[in-house]
Backbone as JSON, one array per atom type, in Angstrom:
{
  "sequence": "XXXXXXXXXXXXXXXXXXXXXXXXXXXXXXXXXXXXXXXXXXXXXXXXXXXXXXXXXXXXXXXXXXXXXXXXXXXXXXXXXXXXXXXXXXXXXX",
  "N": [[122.25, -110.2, 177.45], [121.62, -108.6, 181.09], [123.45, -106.2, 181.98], [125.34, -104.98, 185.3], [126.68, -102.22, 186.15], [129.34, -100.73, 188.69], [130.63, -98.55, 190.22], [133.94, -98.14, 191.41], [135.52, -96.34, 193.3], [135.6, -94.58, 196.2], [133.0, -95.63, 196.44], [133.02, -98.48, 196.09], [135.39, -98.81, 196.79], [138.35, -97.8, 198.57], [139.08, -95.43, 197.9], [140.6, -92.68, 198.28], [141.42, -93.44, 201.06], [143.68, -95.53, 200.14], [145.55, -94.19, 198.09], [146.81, -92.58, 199.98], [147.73, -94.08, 201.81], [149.7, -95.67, 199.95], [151.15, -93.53, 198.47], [151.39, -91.28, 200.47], [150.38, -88.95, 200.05], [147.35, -86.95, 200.78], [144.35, -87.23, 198.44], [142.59, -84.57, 197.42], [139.17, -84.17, 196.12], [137.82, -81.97, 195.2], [140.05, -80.37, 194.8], [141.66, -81.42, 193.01], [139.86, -81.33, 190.89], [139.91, -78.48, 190.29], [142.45, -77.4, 190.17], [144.27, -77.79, 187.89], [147.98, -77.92, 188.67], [147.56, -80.24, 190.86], [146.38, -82.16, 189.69], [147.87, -82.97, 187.69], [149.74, -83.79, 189.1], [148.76, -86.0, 190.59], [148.04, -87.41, 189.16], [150.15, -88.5, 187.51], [151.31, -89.7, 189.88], [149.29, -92.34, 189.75], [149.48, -93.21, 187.19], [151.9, -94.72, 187.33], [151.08, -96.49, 189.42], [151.69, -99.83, 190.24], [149.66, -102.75, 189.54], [149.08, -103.88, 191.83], [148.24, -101.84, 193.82], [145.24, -101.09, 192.5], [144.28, -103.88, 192.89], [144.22, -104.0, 195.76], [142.9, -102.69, 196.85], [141.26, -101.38, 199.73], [137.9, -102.28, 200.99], [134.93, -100.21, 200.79], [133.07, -99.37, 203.8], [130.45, -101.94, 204.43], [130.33, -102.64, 201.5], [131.99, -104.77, 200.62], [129.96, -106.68, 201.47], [127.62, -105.52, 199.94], [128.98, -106.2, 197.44], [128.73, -109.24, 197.55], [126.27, -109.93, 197.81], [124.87, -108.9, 195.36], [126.44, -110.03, 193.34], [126.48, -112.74, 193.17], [128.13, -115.56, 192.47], [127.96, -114.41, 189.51], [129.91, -113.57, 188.49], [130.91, -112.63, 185.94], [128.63, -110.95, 184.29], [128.97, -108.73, 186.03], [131.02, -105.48, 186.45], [133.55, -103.81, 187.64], [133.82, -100.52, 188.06], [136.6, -97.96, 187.12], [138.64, -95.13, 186.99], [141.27, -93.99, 186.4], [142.83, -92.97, 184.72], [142.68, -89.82, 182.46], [142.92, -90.59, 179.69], [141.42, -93.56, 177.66], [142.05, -97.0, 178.72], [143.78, -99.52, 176.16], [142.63, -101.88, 176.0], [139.36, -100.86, 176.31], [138.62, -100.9, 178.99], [137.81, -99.86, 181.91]],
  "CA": [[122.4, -110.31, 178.88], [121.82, -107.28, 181.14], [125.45, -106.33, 183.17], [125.78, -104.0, 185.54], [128.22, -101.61, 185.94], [129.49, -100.38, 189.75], [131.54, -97.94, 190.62], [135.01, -98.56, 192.58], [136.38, -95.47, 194.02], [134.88, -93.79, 196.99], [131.7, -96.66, 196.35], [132.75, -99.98, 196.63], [136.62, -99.13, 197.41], [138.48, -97.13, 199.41], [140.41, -95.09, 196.77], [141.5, -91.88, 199.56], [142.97, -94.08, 201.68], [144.74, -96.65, 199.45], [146.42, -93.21, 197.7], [147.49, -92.24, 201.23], [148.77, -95.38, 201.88], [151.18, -95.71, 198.89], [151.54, -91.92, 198.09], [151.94, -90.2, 201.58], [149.47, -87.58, 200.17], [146.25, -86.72, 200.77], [143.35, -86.91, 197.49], [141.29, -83.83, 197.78], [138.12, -84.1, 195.02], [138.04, -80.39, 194.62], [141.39, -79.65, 194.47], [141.58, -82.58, 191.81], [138.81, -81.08, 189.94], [140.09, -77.47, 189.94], [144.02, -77.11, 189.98], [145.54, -78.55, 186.83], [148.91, -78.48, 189.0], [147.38, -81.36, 191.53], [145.65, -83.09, 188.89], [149.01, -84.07, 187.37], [150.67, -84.68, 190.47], [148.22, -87.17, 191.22], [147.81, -88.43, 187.49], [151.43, -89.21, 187.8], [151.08, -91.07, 190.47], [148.6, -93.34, 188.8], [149.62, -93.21, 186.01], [153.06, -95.28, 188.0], [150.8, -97.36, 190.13], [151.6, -101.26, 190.03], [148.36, -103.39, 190.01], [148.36, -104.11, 193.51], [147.46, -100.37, 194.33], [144.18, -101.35, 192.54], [144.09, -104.75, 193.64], [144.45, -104.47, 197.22], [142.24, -101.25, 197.5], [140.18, -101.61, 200.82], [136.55, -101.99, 200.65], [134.55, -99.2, 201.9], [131.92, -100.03, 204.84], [129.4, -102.57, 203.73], [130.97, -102.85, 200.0], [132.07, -106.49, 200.42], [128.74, -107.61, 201.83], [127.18, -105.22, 198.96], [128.98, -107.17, 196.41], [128.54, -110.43, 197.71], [124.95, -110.27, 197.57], [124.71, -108.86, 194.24], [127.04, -111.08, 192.46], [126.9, -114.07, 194.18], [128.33, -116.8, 191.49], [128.08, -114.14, 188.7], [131.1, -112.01, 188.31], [131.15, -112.21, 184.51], [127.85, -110.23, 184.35], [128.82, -107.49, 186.62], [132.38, -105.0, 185.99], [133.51, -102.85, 188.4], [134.35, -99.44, 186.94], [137.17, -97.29, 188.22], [139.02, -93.94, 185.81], [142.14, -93.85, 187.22], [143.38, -91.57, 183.95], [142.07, -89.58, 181.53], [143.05, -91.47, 178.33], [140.89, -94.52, 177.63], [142.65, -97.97, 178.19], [143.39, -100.24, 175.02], [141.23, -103.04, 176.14], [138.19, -100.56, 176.19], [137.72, -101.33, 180.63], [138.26, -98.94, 183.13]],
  "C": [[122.57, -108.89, 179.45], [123.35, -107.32, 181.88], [125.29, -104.71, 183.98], [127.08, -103.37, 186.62], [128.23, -100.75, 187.79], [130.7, -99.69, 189.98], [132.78, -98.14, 191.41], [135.43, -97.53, 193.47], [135.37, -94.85, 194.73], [133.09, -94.86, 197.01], [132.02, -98.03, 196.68], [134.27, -100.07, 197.5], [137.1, -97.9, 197.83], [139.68, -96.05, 198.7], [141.15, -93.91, 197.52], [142.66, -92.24, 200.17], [144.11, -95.06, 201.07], [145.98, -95.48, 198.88], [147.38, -92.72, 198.68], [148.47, -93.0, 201.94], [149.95, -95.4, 201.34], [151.83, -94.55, 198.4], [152.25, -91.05, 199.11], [150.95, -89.12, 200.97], [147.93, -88.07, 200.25], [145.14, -86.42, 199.44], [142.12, -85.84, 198.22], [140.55, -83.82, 196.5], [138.33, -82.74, 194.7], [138.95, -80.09, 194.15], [141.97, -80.11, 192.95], [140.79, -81.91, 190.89], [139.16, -79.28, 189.6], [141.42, -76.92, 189.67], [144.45, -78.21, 189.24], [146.86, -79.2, 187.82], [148.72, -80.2, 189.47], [146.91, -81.94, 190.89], [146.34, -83.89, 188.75], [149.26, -84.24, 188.07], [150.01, -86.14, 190.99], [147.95, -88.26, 189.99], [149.34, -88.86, 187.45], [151.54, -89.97, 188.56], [150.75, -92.59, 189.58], [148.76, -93.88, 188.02], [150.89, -94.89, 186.22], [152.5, -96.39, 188.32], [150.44, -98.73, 189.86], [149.89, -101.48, 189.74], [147.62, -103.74, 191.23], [147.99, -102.86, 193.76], [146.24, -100.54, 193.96], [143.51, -102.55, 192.79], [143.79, -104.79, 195.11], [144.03, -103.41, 197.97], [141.38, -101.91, 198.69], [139.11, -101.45, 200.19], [136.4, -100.81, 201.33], [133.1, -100.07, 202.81], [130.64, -100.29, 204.3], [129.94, -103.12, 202.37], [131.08, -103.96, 199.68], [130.94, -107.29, 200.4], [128.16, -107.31, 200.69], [127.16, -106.27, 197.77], [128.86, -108.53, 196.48], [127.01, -110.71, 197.15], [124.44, -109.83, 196.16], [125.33, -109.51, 192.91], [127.24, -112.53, 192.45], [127.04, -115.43, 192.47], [128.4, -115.96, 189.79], [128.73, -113.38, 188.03], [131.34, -111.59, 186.57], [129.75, -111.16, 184.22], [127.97, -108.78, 184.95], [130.6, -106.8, 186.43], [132.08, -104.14, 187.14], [134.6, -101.45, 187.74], [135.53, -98.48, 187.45], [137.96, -95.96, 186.81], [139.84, -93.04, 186.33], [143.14, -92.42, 186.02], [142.43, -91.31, 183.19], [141.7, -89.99, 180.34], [142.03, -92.79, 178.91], [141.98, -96.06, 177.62], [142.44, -98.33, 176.81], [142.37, -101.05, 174.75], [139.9, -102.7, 175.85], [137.65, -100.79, 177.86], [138.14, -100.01, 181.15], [137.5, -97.72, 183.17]]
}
């Protein structure tokens, strides 16, 4: 069976603002990608964050309709991918 695989953060969900939401700070990509310090600061976060923080992420505009129409009845076929730390879960998802 084919499956495909969809991105969550900044693609189907609203991963900026949900951080802003529950954090009070601001995710900058760059800053994330070049200062170790903010990396951890924000990998700590995450690292913390219940399930509802990735549960109850906003869509981004269109996203819902997106996935509606591409999954419609088949959610075991399709995963939505998200790589919230560095380490690999146990399960093998994320």
């Amino acid at each position: 069976m084919a499956r495909l695989f969809l991105d969550m953060d900044g693609v189907l969900t609203d991963f900026d603002t949900q951080f802003e939401r529950w954090f009070g700070k601001k995710v900058k990509v760059w800053l994330y990608k070049t200062d170790a310090g903010f990396r951890d600061t924000i990998d700590r976060h995450l690292a913390a964050a219940p399930e509802e923080f990735w549960a109850d992420m906003p869509w981004m505009p269109g996203a819902e309709e997106f996935w509606t129409e591409m999954v419609p009845g088949r959610p075991s076929s399709c995963r939505a991918r998200t790589s919230p730390r560095r380490a690999a879960p146990a399960n093998g998802a994320g």
